[in-house]
C-alpha positions, 0 to 999 in steps of 0.5 A, a space after each residue: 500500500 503507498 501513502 501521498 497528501 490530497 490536497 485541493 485548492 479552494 474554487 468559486 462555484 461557477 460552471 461553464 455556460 452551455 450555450 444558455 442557462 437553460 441548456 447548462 441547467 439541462 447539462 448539469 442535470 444529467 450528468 449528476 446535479 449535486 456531485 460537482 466538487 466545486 467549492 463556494 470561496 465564501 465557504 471556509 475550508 475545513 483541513 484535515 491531516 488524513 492521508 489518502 492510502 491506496 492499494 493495487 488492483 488484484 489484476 495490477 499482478 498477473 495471475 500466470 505468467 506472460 499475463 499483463 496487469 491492469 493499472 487501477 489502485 483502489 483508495 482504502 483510506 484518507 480524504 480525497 480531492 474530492 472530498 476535500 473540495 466537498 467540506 471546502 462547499 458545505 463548510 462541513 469537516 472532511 469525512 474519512 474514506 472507509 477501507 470499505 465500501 462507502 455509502 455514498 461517492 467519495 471520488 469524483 462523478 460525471 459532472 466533475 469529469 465534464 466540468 474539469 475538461 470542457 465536456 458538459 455540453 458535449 456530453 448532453 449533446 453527442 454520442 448517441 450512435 457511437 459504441 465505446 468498447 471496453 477490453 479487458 480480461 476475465 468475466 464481471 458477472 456484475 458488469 450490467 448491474 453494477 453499471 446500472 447503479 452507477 447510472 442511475 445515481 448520477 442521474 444518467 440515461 439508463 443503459 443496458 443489455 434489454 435496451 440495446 445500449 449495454 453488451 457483453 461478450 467474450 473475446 469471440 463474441 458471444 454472449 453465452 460463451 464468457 470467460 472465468 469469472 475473477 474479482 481482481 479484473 471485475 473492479 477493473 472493469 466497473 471502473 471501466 465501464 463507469 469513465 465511459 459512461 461518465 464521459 460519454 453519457 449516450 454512448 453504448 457500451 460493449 464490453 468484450 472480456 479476453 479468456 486471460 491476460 495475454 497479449 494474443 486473448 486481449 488483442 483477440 479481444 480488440 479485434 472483435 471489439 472492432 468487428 461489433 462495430 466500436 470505433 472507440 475501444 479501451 483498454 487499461 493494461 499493459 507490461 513490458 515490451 518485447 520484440 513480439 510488439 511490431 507482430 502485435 501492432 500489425 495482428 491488434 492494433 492497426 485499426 485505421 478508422 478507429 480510435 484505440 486508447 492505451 493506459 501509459 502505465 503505473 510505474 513511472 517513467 518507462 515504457 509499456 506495450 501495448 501503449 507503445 503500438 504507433 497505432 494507440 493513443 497512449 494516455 498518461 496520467 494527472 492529478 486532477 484538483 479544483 483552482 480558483 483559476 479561470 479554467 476552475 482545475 488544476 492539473 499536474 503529472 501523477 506521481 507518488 514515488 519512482 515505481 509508481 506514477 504515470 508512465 512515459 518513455 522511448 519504445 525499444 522496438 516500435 517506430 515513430 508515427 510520422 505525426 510524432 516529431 519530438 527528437 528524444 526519442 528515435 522510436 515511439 514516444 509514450 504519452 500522447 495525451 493525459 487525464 486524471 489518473 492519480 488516486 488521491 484525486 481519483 474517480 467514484 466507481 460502484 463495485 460489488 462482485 468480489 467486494 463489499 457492494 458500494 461506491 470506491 474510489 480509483 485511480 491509475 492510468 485505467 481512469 485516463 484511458 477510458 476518460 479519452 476513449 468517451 472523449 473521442 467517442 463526443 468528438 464524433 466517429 474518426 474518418 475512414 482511413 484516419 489514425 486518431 492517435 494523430 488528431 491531438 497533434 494537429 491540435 497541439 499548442 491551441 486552446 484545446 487542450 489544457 497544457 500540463 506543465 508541473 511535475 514528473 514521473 522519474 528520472 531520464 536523461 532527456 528531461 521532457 521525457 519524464 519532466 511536464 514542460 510547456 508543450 510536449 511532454 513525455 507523462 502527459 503528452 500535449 495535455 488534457 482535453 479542453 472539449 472535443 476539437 483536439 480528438 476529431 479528424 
């Protein structure tokens, strides 16, 4: 278990304006009204000295070997980002997270999402029509249910198998012909289940489980994602690389058309496959605070220690896409873009297979990836042909994205490799979305 401060600034209560009020009303409503973490400045802060404390995912250490991790930590105590901003609004004391399922979120919710990157509007507006794919491995045989309670208690449109807007299926696509159920991998996938939906609200879902954590079952698994339909899939895994990973990229991976997101990983600075496929958009990760700035967010480069924090560095076998210009790196360089990844300033997800039922609260990198899936989803189907991966460079150094420019990851010889910089940067890549514009092309 690794220990870090959670630490949030005070923030005057304003969202951004959709348009009109009434469309802004409309959008806060159905992202969740009341789970916003902005804070009314008038509002004195109550402080606390409680730390935030986190634990690995059971997923986050393979089972058998040759299996790739997860990269999710689940908060088991302290008082989060989100918490903090709370007490900061009502004036009440800071209440301490349970090792335990909470009664209530004790992470950030739909609302806060879309407020902190530009996507409330979006968000009431797009996605209707897109399917997001989530992979992962093994089975969540709570997947439908725990997703319905995380919907309904944010107020979001319901989204299920009998509808049309829910589906799981194992890596061949069936619905009946699903893998071994495992806990470790269930929270995982709530967890992915809910960044997409908080993202994309009117998205569908399909979720395709791999019969295990190998490359070849979860790269099975992305191509029948893709064969379904999605042009949007995710995925929260990954592990070392190796000179199979080209072979990987050309069998997985080369999906023109189709926006494929990879977490960067937890271990700070070093690379990962598959987020190092010149295919992906590799996704690093920040911590994510409310500001008294105009933006009202604050985000710098997630780290905790120098074996855990985003992950970003040069690929020792995959070549450089032609849209990635930067000279630190000959081969691939890992992040493209970033979202909130750090557990102190994790996310509120709702879990019940293997655990106690109830609301958590997570963070790593497996937040980050599905986060830029829906926001690509928003952003609207990718043209054929297209490689989006490329979408956020076209867009580099304008308003679209939030440049990330504090912190880092790790120690490197060629410092914006693993040091935020104004610009490009290794752990957070051109920065977060601010809207849609960055991810559409």
């Amino acid at each position: 278990m690794r220990t870090t401060d959670s630490q949030s600034s005070p923030l005057s209560g304003r969202w951004r304006r959709i348009g009109s009020a009434a469309a802004a009303t409309a959008a806060l409503l159905f992202a969740g009204l009341g789970t916003a973490a902005h804070a009314d400045a008038a509002t004195p802060a109550t402080s606390t000295p409680t730390k935030v404390t986190w634990a690995a995912t059971p997923c986050a250490v393979p089972r058998h070997k040759g299996e790739l991790a997860c990269h999710s930590f689940r908060v088991t105590g302290g008082v989060t980002a989100f918490e903090k901003a709370q007490a900061q609004r009502t004036g009440k004391a800071a209440r301490v997270t349970p090792k335990a399922a909470a009664a209530s979120p004790t992470g950030y919710g739909p609302a806060d999402l879309q407020d902190a990157y530009g996507l409330a509007s979006a968000a009431y507006a797009n996605g209707s029509g897109e399917t997001i794919a989530i992979v992962d491995a093994y089975d969540d045989p709570n997947a439908a249910a725990d997703l319905a309670k995380y919907r309904s208690y944010y107020g979001l449109p319901s989204c299920t198998t009998a509808n049309g807007c829910f589906k799981k299926v194992g890596q061949t696509g069936s619905t009946t012909s699903l893998p071994t159920a495992d806990s470790g991998w269930a929270e995982e996938e709530s967890l992915d289940l809910d960044m997409a939906s908080a993202v994309c609200p009117h998205c569908n879902i399909l979720l395709v489980e791999a019969k295990s954590a190998s490359m070849t079952n979860l790269g099975t698994a992305v191509n029948e994602a893709v064969k379904l339909g999605a042009r949007f899939v995710s995925n929260s895994y990954g592990g070392s690389e190796s000179s199979s990973d080209t072979t990987y990229d050309s069998s997985y991976f080369n999906h023109p058309g189709v926006a494929v997101t990879v977490s960067a990983g937890d271990e700070g600075y070093g690379a990962e496959y598959p987020a190092a496929s010149k295919y992906v958009t590799a996704v690093g990760g920040t911590a994510l605070k409310t500001s008294s700035t105009s933006r009202g967010w604050t985000e710098t480069v997630w780290n905790t220690s120098s074996t855990e924090g985003t992950g970003s560095g040069c690929s020792a076998y995959d070549a450089k896409p032609t849209w990635q210009t930067d000279t630190g790196c000959a081969k691939r360089t890992i992040s493209d873009v970033s979202a909130v990844a750090d557990p102190a300033t994790g996310v509120s997800v709702y879990d019940s297979y293997g655990v106690t039922a109830g609301w958590y609260t997570f963070g790593g990198t497996s937040a980050s990836a599905p986060i830029i899936a829906g926001v690509y989803a928003l952003a609207g189907t990718p043209s054929s042909g297209s490689y989006p991966a490329a979408f956020p460079y076209a867009a580099a150094g304008t308003s679209a994205l939030n440049d990330v420019t504090s912190g880092s990851n790790g120690s490197c010889s060629t410092g914006y490799l693993c040091t935020a910089r104004s610009g490009y940067d290794g752990p957070t890549g051109w920065g977060t979305p601010e809207g849609t514009d960055a991810f559409t092309g």
